[in-house]
C-alpha positions in Angstrom: 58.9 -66.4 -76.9 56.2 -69.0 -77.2 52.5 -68.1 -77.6 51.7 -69.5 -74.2 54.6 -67.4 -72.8 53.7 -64.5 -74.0 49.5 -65.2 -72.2 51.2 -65.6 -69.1 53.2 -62.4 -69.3 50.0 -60.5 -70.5 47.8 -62.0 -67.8 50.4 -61.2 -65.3 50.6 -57.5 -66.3 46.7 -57.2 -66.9 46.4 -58.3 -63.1 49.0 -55.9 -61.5 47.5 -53.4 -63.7 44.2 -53.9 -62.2 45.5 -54.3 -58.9 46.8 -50.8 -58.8 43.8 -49.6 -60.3 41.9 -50.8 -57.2 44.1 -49.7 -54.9 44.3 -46.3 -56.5 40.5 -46.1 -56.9 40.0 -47.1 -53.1 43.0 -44.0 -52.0 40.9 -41.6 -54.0 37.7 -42.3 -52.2 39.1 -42.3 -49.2 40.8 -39.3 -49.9 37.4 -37.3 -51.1 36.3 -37.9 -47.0 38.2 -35.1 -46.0 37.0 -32.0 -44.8 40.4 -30.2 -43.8 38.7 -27.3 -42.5 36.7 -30.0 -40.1 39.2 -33.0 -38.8 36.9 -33.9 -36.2 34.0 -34.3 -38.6 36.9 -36.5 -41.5 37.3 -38.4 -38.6 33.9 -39.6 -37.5 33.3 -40.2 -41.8 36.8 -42.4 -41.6 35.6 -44.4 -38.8 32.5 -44.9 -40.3 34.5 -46.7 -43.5 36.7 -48.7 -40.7 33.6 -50.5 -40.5 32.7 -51.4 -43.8 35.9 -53.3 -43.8 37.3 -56.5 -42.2 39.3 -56.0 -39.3 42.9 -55.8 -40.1 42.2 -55.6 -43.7 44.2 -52.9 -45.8 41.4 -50.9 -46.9 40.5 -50.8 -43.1 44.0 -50.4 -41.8 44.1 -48.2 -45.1 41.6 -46.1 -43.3 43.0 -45.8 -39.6 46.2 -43.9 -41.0 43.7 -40.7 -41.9 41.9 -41.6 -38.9 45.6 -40.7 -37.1 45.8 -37.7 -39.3 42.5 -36.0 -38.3 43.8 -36.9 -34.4 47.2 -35.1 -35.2 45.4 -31.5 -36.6 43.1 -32.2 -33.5 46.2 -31.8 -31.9 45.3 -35.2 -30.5 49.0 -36.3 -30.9 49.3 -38.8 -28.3 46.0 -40.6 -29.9 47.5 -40.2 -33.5 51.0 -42.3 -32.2 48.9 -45.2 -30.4 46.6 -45.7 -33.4 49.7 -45.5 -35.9 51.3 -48.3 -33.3 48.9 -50.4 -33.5 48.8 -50.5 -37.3 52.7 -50.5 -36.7 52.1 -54.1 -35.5 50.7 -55.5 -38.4 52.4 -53.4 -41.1 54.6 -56.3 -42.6 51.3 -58.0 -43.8 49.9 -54.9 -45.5 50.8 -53.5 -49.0 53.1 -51.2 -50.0 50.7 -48.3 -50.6 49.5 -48.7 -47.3 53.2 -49.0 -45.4 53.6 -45.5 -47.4 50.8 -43.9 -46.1 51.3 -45.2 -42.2 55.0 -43.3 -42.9 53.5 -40.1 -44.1 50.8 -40.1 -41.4 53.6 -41.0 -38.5 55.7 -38.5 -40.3 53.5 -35.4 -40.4 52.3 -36.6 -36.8 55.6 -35.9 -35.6 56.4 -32.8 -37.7 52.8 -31.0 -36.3 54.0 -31.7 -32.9 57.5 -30.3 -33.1 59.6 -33.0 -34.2 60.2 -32.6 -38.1 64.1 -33.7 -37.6 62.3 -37.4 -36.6 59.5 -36.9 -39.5 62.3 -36.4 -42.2 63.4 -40.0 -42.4 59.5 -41.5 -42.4 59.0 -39.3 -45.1 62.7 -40.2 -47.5 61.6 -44.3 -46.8 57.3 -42.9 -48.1 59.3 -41.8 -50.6 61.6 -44.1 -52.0 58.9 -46.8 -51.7 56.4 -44.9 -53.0 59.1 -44.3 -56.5 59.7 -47.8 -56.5 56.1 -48.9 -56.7 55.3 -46.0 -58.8 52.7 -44.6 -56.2 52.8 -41.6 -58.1 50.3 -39.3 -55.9 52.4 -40.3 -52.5 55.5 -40.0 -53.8 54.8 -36.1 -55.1 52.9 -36.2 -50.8 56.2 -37.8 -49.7 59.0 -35.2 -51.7 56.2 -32.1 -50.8 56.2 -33.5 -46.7 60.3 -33.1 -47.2 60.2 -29.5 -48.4 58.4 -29.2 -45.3 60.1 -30.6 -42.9 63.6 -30.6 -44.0 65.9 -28.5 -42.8 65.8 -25.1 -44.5 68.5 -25.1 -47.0 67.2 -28.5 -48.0 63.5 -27.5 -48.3 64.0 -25.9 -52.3 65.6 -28.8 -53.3 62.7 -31.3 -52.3 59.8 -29.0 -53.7 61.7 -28.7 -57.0 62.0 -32.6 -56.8 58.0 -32.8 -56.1 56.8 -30.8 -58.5 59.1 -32.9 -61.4 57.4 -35.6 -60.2 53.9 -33.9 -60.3 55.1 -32.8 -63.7 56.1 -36.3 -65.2 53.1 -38.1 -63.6 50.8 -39.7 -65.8 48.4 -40.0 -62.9 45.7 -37.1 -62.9 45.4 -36.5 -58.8 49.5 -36.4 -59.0 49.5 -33.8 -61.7 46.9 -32.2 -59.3 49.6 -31.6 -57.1 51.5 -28.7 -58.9 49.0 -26.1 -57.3 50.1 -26.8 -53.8 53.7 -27.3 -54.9 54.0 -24.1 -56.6 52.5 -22.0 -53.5 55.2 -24.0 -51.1 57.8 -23.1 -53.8 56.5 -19.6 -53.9 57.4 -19.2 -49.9 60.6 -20.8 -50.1 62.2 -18.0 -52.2 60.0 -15.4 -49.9 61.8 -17.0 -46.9 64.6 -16.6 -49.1 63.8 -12.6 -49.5 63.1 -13.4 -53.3 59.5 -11.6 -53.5 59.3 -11.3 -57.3 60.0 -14.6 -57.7 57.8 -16.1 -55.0 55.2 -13.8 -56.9 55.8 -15.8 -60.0 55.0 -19.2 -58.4 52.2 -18.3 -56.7 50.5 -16.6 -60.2 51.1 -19.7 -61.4 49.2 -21.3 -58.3 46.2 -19.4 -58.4 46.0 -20.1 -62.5 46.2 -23.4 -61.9 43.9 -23.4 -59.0 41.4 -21.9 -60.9 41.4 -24.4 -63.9 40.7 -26.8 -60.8 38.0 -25.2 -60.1 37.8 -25.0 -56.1 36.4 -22.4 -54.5 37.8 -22.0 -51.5 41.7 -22.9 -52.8 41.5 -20.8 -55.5 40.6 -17.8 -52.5 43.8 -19.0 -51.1 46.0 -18.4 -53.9 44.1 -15.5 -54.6 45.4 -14.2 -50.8 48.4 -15.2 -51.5 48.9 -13.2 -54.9 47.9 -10.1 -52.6 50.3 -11.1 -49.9 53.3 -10.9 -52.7 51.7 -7.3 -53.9 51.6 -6.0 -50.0 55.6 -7.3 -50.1 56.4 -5.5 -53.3 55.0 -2.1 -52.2 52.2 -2.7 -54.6 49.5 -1.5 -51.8 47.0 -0.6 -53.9 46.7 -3.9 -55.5 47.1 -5.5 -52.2 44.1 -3.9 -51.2 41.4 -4.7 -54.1 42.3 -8.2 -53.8 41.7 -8.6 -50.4 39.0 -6.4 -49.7 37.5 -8.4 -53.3 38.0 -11.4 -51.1 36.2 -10.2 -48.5 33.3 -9.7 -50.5 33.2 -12.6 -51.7 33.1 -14.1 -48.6 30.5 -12.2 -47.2 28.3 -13.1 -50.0 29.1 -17.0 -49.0 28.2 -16.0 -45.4 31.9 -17.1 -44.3 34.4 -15.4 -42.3 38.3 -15.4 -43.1 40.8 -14.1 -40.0 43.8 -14.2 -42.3 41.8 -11.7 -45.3 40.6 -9.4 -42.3 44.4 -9.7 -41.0 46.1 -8.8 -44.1 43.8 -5.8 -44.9 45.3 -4.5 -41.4 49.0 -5.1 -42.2 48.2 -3.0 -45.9 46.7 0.0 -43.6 49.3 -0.3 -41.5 51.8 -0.2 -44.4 50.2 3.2 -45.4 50.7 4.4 -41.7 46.9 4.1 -41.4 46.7 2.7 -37.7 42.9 4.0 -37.0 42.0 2.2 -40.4 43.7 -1.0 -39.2 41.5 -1.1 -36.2 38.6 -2.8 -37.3 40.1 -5.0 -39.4 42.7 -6.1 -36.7 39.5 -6.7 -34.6 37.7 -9.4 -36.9 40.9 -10.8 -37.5 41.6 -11.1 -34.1 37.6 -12.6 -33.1 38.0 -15.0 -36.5 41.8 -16.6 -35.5 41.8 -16.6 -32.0 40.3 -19.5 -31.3 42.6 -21.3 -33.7 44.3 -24.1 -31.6 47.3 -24.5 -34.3 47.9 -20.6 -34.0 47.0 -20.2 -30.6 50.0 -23.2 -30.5 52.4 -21.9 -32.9 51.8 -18.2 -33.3 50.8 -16.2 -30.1 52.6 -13.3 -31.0 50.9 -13.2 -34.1 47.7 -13.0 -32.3 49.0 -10.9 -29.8 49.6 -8.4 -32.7 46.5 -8.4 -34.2 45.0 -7.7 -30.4 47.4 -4.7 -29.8 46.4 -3.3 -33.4 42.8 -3.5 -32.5 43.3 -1.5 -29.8 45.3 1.3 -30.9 48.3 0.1 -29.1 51.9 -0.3 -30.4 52.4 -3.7 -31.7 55.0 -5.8 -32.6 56.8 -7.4 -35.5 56.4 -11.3 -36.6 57.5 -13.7 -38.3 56.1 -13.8 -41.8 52.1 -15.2 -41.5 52.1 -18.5 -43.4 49.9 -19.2 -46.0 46.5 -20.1 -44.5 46.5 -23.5 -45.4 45.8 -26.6 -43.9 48.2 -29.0 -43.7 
């Protein structure tokens, strides 16, 4: 190879290396607006950087796709598809990275509003582009949105095939990933009956939440750990974590439905209905204004309305981890 080759090739690989760089730097800001707990409030901060951008520029279009998201967990799903078609229309121009994440957002769009059977192929073409420009923080978002949305028997397979991507990534926020992908995992093999081994992933959650050192994720796992010890039998345990939680939250001057919830169910595991009362109440007065729950879980609200008031109640479906999505 001749000397001048050999610039050229170097140049050429210092530019795309750059290049990513920026466009990696730009999804991480973007990505520190969100307030999960607060769509409505992401979305005012992501309109606010739509602005700072030309018009149909990627960082701007770049921007629109979370803009869509917050609409989606507003419930806003009509909005969410006619701001996704509009980026639709200029999506040929725009970079890989951002084609990706208009296919997650359409994707999860559809899955939130009941159609995960459509979202599945949006999120197998996020991934396989995402792989092939070695995105590596979408591609673990695109294998994690399949474990979700795939059909059951299918949903094991694409966490495992997240988290080896999280695993092998040499990106940091990728790596970052494990923590959500060993709670999903954890779930799985409950759904599956497994309860030690859900157990097991979701230790390993909460250790690795904590080394992140969030706050409120790391009282998520921490529910979550007590969830698998109310399964097991292990009530006692069950009960210090939660009611430990609870604590802590008070101190912070927060309320959590699902903590006040769970410390029900474990009184109601001990046959203790009069000491589920209470707790079934706040529960009740924290979640019932929930629009996803009020959507997706009535009867799990009904429930926690009948416990409060001494009355027979009946069984649901497993409560899902109180996550956002």
């Amino acid at each position: 190879m001749t000397p001048l080759r050999a610039l050229i090739l170097l140049l050429s690989f210092l530019m795309t290396t750059s290049a990513a760089a920026q466009v990696e730097s730009f999804a991480a800001t973007l990505d520190a607006l969100w307030d999960f707990d607060k769509p409505a409030v992401s979305e005012e901060c992501f309109r606010t950087e739509v602005k700072k951008w030309p018009t149909g520029s990627a960082e701007a279009q770049e921007a629109r796709t979370q803009i869509a998201r917050t609409l989606a967990l507003q419930r806003k799903f009509a909005d969410a598809h006619a701001l996704l078609d509009d980026i639709e229309r200029t999506l040929a121009l725009l970079p890989v990275h951002v084609r990706v994440r208009y296919l997650l957002e359409r994707g999860r769009t559809l899955n939130s509003s009941g159609s995960p059977q459509r979202a599945v192929p949006l999120f197998a073409q996020a991934l396989e582009l995402s792989e092939a420009a070695r995105d590596e923080f979408y591609a673990v978002d695109a294998a994690h949105m399949l474990g979700i949305a795939a059909p059951p028997a299918e949903r094991l397979g694409w966490n495992l095939k997240a988290l080896s991507l999280a695993e092998a990534a040499t990106d940091a926020r990728a790596r970052g990933w494990r923590a959500s992908l060993y709670n999903n995992i954890g779930w799985t093999y409950f759904d599956d009956g497994k309860t030690a081994t859900a157990l097991d992933y979701w230790e390993k959650a909460l250790a690795a939440r904590q080394a992140m050192g969030n706050a409120r994720t790391t009282r998520i796992a921490k529910w979550t750990v007590a969830r698998g010890y109310r399964a097991m039998g292990r009530l006692d345990d069950a009960e210090a974590a939660q009611k430990s939680l609870a604590v802590e939250l008070a101190q912070a001057g927060e309320a959590d439905g699902f903590v006040y919830e769970e410390l029900a169910e474990i009184a109601l595991a001990r046959g203790d209905a009069k000491s589920a009362q209470p707790w079934a109440a706040k529960a009740h007065t924290a979640l019932k204004d929930d629009p996803s729950l009020a959507a997706k879980e009535a009867p799990r609200l009904a429930r926690l309305a009948a416990i409060a008031a001494g009355q027979p109640a009946a069984p649901v479906r497993r409560p899902a981890a109180p996550v956002k999505p």
